[in-house]
C-alpha positions in Angstrom: 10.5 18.0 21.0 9.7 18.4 17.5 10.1 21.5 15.4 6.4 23.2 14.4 5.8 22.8 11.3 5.1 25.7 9.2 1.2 24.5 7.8 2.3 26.5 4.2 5.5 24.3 4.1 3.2 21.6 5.0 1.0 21.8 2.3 3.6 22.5 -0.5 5.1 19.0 0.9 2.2 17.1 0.6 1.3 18.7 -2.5 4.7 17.6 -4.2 4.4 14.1 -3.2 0.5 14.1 -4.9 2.0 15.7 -7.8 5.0 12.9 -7.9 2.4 10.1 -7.4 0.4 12.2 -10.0 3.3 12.3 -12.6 4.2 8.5 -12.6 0.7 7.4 -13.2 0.6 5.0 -10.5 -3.3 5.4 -10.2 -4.2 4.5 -13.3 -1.3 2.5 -14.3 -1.3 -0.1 -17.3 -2.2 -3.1 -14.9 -5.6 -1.0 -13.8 -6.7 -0.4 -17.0 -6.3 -3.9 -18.2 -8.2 -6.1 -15.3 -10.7 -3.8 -15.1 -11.1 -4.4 -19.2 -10.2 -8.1 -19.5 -11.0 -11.4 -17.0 -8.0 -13.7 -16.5 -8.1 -16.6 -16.5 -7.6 -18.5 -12.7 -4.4 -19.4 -13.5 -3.0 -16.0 -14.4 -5.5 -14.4 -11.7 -3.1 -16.8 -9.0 -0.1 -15.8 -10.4 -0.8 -12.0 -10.5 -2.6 -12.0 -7.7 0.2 -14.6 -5.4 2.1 -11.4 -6.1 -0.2 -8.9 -4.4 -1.1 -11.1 -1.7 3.1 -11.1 -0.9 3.3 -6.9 -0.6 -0.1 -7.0 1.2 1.1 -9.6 3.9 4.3 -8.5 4.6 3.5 -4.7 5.0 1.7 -4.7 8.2 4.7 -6.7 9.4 7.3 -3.9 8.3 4.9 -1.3 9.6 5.2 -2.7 12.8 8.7 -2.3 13.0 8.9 0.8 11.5 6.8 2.3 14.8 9.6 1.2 17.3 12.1 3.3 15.2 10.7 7.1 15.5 10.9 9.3 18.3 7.5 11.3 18.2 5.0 9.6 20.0 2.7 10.7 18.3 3.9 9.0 14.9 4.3 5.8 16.6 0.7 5.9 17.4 -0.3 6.6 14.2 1.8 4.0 12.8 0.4 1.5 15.3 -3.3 2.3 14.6 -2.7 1.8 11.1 -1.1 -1.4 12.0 -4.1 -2.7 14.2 -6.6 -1.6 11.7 -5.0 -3.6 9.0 -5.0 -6.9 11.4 -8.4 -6.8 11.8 -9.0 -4.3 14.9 -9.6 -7.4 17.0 -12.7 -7.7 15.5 -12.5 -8.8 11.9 -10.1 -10.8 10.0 -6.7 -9.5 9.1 -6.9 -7.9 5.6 -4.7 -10.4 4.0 -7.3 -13.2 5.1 -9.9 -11.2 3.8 -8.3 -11.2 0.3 -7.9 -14.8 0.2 -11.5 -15.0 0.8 -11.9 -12.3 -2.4 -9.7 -14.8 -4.4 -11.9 -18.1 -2.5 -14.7 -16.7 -4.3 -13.9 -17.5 -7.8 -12.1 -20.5 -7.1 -8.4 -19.2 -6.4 -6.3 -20.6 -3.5 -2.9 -19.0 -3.4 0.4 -21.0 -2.6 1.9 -20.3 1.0 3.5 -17.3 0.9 7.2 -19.1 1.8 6.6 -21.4 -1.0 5.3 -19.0 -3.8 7.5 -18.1 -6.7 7.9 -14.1 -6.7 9.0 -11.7 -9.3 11.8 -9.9 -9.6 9.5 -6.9 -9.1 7.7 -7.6 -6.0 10.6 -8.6 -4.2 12.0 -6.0 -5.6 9.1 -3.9 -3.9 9.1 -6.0 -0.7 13.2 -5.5 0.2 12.8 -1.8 -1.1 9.5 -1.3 1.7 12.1 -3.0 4.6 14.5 -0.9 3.5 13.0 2.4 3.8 10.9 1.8 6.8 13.6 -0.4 8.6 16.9 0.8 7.9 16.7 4.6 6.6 15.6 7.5 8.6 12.5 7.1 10.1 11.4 10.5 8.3 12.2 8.6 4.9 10.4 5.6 6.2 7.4 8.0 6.8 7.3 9.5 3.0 7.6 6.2 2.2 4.7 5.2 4.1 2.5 8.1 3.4 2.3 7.4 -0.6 1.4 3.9 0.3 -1.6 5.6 2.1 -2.3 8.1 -0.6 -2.7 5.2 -3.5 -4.6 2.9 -1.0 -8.6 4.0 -2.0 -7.8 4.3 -5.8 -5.9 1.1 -6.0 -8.7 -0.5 -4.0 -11.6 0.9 -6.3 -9.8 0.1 -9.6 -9.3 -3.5 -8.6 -13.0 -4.2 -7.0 -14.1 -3.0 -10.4 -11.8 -5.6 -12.6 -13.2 -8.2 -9.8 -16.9 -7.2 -10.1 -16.4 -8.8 -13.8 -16.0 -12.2 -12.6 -19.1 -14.6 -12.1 -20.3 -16.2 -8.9 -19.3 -13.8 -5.8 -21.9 -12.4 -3.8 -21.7 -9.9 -1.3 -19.9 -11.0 1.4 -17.1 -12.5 -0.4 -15.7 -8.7 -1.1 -16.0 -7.3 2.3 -12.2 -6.7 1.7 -12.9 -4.0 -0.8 -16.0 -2.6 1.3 -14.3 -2.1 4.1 -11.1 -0.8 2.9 -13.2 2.0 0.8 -14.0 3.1 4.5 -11.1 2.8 6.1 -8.5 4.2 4.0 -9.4 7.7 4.1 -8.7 7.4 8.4 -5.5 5.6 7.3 -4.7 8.8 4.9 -5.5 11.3 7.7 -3.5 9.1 10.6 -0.3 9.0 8.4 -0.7 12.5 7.2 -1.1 13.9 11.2 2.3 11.7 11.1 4.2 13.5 8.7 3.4 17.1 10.2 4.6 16.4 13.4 8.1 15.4 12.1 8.3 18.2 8.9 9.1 20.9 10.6 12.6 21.6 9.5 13.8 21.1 5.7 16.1 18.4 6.2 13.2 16.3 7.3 11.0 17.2 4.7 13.7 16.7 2.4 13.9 12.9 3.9 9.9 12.6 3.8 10.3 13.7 -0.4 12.9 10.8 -0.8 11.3 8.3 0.6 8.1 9.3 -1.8 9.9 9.4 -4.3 12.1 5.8 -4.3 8.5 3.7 -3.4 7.0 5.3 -6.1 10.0 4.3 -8.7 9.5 0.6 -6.6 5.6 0.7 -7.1 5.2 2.2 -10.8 7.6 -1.3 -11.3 5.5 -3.6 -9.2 2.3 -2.8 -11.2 4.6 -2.8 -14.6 5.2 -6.2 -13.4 1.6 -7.2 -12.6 0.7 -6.2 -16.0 3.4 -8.4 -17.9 1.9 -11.4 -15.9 -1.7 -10.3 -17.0 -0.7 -10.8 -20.8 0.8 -13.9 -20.2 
């Protein structure tokens, strides 16, 4: 059985990991600013963008695993609904389909994902998610976890609004962005429910602060590297 969490030790906790995301700018990073200033052209859009696709497809995967590793039920559910939702709910498309669709749109078809060339900072992103959520403590898997959660609806908003500047979309082609700017505040509240029911002592919450803090370090470099490519 867990330990209860104390809700003021909850709140300072979740408090210091906004405050960490907060501090290393990762919502409005260099990357943001730029495509939401400047079209690329298609074939820098398929090279930044063959990098996203690669930390967008393989996180639902390590997510997956990451669920068989904790010993709260209740986490593992959460984990698992977040999972579902981002294949589709068995009712839609998987989200990575529904970005190639988004990239379909203006005319960009990305290289199979085992055949792409990847930089050294998504892979670096990529082995640093399989790490945390497949190897570590599952508490540092969930920090981890929950930051990806916490960026999802600004990241999502800042890059529908560099994609509204292209020409030719309509509607329908962007469901991808619609529907995540519904979904991700349940994917916020299902990881957060995840991380109270294991921070209830401080070595956990110590655990749940590290893994914050190392995917943000991987992130802030996985956008520093999407901008790079966008100047190229």
């Amino acid at each position: 059985m867990n330990v209860m969490v104390d809700e003021s030790d909850c709140h300072q906790l979740l408090s210091n990991i906004k405050k960490m995301i907060e501090e290393a700018h990762i919502n409005d990073n260099a990357f943001y600013k730029q495509f939401r200033a400047t079209k690329l052209c298609p074939e820098t859009m398929k090279t930044v963008f063959q990098q996203y696709y690669y930390y967008i497809r393989t996180f639902p995967q390590i997510l997956a695993g990451a669920s068989a590793r904790t010993s709260s039920e209740l986490v593992r559910m959460k984990l698992a609904r977040t999972v579902v939702s981002e294949l589709g709910d068995g009712i839609g498309d998987p989200h990575f389909i529904m970005f190639e669709k988004v990239l379909a749109s203006l005319g960009v078809t990305l290289d199979p994902i085992d055949q792409a060339d990847h930089i050294p900072e998504v892979e670096g992103l990529v082995d640093g998610l399989r790490r945390l959520l497949l190897k570590e403590p599952s508490n540092v898997g969930l920090g981890a976890h929950y930051v990806i959660e916490e960026i999802g609806l600004p990241m999502i908003v800042n890059l529908y609004e560099g994609f509204r500047l292209y020409d030719g979309w309509r509607t329908e082609d962007y469901g991808y962005f619609y529907l995540h700017m519904l979904v991700e505040t349940d994917h916020v509240e299902w990881i957060r429910d995840a991380v109270i029911d294991v921070a209830g002592t401080g070595s956990a919450r110590t655990e749940i602060l590290t893994g914050a803090r190392e995917v943000i370090a991987l992130l802030a470099n996985f956008w520093n590297g999407l901008y790079r490519l966008s100047l190229a």
